[in-house]
C-alpha positions in Angstrom: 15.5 -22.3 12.2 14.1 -21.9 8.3 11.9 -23.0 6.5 11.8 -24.0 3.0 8.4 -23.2 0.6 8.1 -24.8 -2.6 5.3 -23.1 -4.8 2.7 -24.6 -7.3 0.8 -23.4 -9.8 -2.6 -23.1 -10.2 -3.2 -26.8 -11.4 -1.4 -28.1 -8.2 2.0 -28.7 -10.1 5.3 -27.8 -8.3 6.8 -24.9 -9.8 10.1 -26.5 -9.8 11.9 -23.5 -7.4 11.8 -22.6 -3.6 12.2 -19.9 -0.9 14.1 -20.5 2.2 12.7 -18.1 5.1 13.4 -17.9 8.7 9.8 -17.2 10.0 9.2 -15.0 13.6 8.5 -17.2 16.0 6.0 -16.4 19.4 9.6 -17.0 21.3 11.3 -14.2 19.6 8.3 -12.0 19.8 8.0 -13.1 23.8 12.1 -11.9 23.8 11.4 -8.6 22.5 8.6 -7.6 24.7 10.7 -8.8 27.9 13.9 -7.0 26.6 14.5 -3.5 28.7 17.5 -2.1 27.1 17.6 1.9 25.6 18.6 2.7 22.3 21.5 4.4 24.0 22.4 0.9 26.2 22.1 -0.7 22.7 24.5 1.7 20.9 27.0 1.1 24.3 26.7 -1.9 24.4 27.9 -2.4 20.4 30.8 0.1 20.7 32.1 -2.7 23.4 31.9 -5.0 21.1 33.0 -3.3 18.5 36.5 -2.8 20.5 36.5 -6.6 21.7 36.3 -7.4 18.1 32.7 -9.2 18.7 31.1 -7.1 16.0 32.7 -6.1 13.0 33.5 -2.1 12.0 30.6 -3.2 9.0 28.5 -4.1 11.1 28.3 -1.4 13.7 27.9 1.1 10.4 25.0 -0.8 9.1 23.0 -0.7 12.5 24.0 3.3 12.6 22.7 4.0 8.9 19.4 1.7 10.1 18.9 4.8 13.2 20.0 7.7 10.7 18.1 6.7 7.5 14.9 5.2 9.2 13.5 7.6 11.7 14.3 10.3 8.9 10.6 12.0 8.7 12.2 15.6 6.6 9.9 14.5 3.7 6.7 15.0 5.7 5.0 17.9 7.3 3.4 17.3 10.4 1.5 20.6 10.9 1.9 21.7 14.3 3.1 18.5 15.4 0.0 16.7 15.3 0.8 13.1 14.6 4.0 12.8 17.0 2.0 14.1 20.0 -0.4 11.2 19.0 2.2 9.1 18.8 3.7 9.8 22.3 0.6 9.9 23.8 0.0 6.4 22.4 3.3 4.8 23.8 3.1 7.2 26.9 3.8 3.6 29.3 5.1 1.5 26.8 9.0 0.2 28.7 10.5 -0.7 25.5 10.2 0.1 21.5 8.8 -3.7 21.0 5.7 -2.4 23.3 5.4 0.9 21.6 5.5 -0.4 18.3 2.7 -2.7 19.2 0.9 0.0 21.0 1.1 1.6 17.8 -0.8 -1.3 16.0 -3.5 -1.6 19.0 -4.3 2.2 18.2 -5.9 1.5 15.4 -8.3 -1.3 16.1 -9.2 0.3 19.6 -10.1 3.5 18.0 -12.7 2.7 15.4 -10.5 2.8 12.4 -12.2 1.1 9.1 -10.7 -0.9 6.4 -11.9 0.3 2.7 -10.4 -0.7 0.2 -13.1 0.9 -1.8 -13.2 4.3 0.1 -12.1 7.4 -1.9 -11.5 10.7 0.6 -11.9 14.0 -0.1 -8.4 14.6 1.0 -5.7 12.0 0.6 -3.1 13.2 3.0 -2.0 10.8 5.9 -3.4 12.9 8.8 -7.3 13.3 6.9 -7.2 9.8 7.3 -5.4 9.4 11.1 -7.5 12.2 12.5 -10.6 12.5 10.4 -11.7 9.6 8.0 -10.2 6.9 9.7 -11.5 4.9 6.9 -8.9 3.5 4.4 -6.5 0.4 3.0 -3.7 -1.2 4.1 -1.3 1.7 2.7 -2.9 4.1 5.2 -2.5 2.1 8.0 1.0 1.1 7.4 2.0 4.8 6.0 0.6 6.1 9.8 2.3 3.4 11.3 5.6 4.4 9.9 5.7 7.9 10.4 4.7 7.5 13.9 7.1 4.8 14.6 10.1 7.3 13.5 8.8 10.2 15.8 9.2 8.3 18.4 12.7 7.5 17.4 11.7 3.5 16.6 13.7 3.3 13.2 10.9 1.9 11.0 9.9 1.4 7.1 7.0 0.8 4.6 6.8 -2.7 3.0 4.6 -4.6 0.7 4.7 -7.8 0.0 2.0 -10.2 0.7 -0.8 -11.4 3.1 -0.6 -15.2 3.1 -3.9 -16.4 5.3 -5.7 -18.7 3.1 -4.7 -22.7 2.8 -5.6 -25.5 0.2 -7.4 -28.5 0.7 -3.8 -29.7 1.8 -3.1 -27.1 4.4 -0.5 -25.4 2.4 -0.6 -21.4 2.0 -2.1 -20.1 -1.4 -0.8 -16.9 -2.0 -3.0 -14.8 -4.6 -2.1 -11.8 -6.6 -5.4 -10.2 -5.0 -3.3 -11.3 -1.3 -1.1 -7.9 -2.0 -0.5 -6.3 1.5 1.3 -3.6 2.9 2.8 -3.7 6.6 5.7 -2.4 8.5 8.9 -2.9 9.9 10.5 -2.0 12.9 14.2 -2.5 13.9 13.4 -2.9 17.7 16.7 -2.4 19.6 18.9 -5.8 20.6 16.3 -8.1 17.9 16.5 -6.4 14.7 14.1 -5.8 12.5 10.6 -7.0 13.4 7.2 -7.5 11.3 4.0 -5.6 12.5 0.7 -5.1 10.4 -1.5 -2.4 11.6 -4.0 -2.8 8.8 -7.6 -3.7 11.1 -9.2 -6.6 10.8 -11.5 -7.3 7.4 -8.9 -7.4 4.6 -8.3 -11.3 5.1 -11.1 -12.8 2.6 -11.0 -14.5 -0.6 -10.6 -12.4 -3.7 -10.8 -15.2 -5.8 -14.3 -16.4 -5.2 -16.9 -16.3 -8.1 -18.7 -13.0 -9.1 -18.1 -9.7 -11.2 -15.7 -6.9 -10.8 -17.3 -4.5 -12.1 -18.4 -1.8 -9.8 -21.9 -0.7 -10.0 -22.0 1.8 -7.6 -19.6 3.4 -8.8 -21.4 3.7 -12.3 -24.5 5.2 -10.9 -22.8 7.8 -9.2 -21.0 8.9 -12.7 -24.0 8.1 -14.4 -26.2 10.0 -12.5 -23.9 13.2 -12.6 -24.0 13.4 -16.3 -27.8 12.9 -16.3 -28.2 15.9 -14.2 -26.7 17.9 -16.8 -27.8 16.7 -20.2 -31.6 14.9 -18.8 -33.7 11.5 -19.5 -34.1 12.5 -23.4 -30.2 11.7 -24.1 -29.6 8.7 -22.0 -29.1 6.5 -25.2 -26.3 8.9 -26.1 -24.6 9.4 -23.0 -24.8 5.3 -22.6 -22.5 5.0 -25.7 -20.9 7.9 -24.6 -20.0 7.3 -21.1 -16.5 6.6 -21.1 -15.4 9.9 -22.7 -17.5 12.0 -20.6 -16.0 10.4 -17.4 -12.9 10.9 -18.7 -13.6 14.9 -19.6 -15.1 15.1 -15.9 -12.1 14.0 -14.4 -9.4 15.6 -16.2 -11.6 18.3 -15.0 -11.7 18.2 -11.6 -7.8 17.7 -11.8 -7.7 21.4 -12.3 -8.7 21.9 -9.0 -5.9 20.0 -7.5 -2.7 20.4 -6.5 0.4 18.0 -8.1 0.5 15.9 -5.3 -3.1 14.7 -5.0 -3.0 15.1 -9.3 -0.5 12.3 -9.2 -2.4 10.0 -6.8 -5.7 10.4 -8.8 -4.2 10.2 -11.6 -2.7 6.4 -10.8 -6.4 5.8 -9.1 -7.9 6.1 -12.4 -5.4 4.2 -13.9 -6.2 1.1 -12.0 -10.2 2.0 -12.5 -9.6 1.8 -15.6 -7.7 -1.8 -16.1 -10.1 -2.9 -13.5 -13.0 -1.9 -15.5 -12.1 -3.1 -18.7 -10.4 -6.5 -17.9 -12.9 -7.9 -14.9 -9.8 -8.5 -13.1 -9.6 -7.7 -9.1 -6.5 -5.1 -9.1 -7.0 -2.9 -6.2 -5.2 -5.1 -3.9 -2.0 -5.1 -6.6 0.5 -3.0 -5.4 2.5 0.0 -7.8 5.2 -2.7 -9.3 2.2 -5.4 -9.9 -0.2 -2.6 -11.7 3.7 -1.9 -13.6 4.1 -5.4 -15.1 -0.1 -5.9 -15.7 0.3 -2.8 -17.8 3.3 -4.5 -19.9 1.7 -7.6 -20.1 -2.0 -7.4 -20.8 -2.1 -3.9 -22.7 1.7 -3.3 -24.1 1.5 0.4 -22.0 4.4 1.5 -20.7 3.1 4.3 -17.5 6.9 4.1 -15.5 7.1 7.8 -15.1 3.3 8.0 -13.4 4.3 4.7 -10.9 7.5 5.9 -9.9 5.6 9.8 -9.1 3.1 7.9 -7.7 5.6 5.8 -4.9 7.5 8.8 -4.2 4.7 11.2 -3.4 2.1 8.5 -1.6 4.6 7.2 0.4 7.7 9.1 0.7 5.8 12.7 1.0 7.3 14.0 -2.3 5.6 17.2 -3.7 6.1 16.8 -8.0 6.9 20.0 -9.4 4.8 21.3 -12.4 7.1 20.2 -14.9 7.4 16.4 -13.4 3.1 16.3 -13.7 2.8 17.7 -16.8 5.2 15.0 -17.8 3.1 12.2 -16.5 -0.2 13.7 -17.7 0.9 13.9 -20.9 1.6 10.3 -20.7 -1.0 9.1 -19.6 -3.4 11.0 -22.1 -1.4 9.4 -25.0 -2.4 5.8 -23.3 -5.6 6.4 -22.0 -7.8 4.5 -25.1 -5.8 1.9 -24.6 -6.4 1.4 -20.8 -10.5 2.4 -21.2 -10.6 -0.6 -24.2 -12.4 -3.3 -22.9 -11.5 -7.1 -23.3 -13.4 -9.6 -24.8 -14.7 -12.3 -22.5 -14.3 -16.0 -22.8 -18.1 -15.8 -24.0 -17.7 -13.1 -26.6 -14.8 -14.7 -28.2 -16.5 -17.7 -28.4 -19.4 -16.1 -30.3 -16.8 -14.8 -32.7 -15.6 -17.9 -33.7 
């Protein structure tokens, strides 16, 4: 059955539109884990249909391109075969894809795994963070999860969308910008496509409570590189300095990147900087949130980063030089506008 949701706004005041959804229920879930059919019983058992005219030619294509387009894994090099040995050694008794999908999730939880949503590696690839850091936000979990679900021939995909855990006073959901989340999906054979959110515990708490944004650990690190080099006689300067010199440090240590891990830093430090700036909590937005914030609160237009961005974090592209030298240049034209800093209620106040 559905459901309908009706949102309000911040003030409690319907919104005047709604959302019909048909939720997963602990029945449908309880059906898929008792299910013991094959993908090859499955694909049987539609071309039977398919000739008694119980399923339509359409449909039997769409459930073909699902197998064909999502256990496609060409985009992503899994040096010596790594990450689908883990995988199969995961799901090793698992009877049917609903259990090995959800084998997959237990992995993570069972095996020390950390959610950061702070955390910054070394390396950003998918396996520094499966088989060494194991420390990292929702997009590394659900990345992992998808990969490893189409190695083992589990048609699966990347989703984002949002984490709705926390309820009003009237026990309705609010769902927060800050709520961004990214999970998976797995078409399990004879259901269809089924939700599953490998992301450990610790990411469920309330972003909207009370208290600064700004990070100060972060500033002491940079600020304690720079005093290193130029000593306590020119803090004064480097204080009204600081923002520039960041900035020269890390085009800097761009050089000694390659394109792919240039174009995820590169949208990193985008989203330091708004976050920086404005006060406002933005590392849970996801790529197409951090698109529109751009548009709206600073007039920047940074499409041609984002879109980079998407197709090398998560789809394994590899930008040429051309395509970064594009989005560098970009962003270089935009970057005083993203390091201004707003005025706060307080400050404008004292203005007037």
């Amino acid at each position: 059955h559905s459901e309908v949701y009706r949102p309000y706004d911040t003030a409690g005041n319907k919104l005047g539109i709604s959302f019909e959804y048909i939720p997963e229920t602990e029945s449908e879930r309880q059906a898929a884990a008792n299910l013991d059919m094959t993908e090859n019983q499955f694909k049987l058992l539609l071309s039977y249909g398919l000739t008694n005219g119980d399923v339509t030619s359409n449909q039997a294509l769409n459930i073909y391109k699902i197998y064909a387009l999502y256990t496609d894994v060409s985009a992503y090099d899994d040096k010596g075969g790594k990450m689908e040995a883990l995988a199969k050694n995961i799901t090793e008794n698992c009877k049917n894809d609903y259990e090995k999908a959800q084998a997959l999730v237990d992995y993570f939880e069972q095996n020390g795994y950390v959610y950061d949503n702070e955390y910054e590696p070394d390396d950003e690839s998918i396996a520094y963070f499966l088989f060494t850091s194991k420390r990292g936000n929702c997009t590394n979990y659900a990345t992992s999860m998808t990969l490893m679900a189409r190695m083992l021939g589990l048609p699966a995909r990347y989703v984002e969308g949002f984490a709705a855990y926390e309820k009003n006073e009237r026990g309705e959901f609010v769902v927060r910008d800050s709520h961004a989340h990214a999970f998976v999906e797995v078409f399990i054979t004879g259901i269809g496509w089924m939700t599953f959110d490998p992301t450990v515990p610790g990411y469920q708490r309330d972003y909207s409570a009370n208290g600064t944004n700004f990070d100060v650990s972060t500033f002491v690190s940079y600020f304690s590189r720079i005093a290193l080099f130029i000593g306590v006689a020119f803090v004064l300067v480097v204080f009204v300095f600081l923002n520039r010199i960041i900035e020269v440090f890390f085009r800097l240590s761009l050089k000694f990147r390659d394109n792919g891990d240039k174009v995820i830093r590169l949208y990193r430090r985008v989203v330091r900087l708004l976050t920086i700036a404005s006060n406002d909590k933005l590392l849970g937005y996801t790529p197409e949130m951090i698109r529109e914030y751009l548009v709206k609160r600073r007039g920047v237009e940074l499409g041609g980063l984002i879109d980079l961005f998407e197709k090398t974090c998560f789809g394994g592209y590899v930008p040429d030089e051309a395509e970064w030298k594009m989005v560098y240049a970009e962003y270089k034209v935009q970057w005083k506008k993203l390091a201004k800093r707003e005025k706060t209620s307080l400050e404008l106040d004292k203005n007037m």
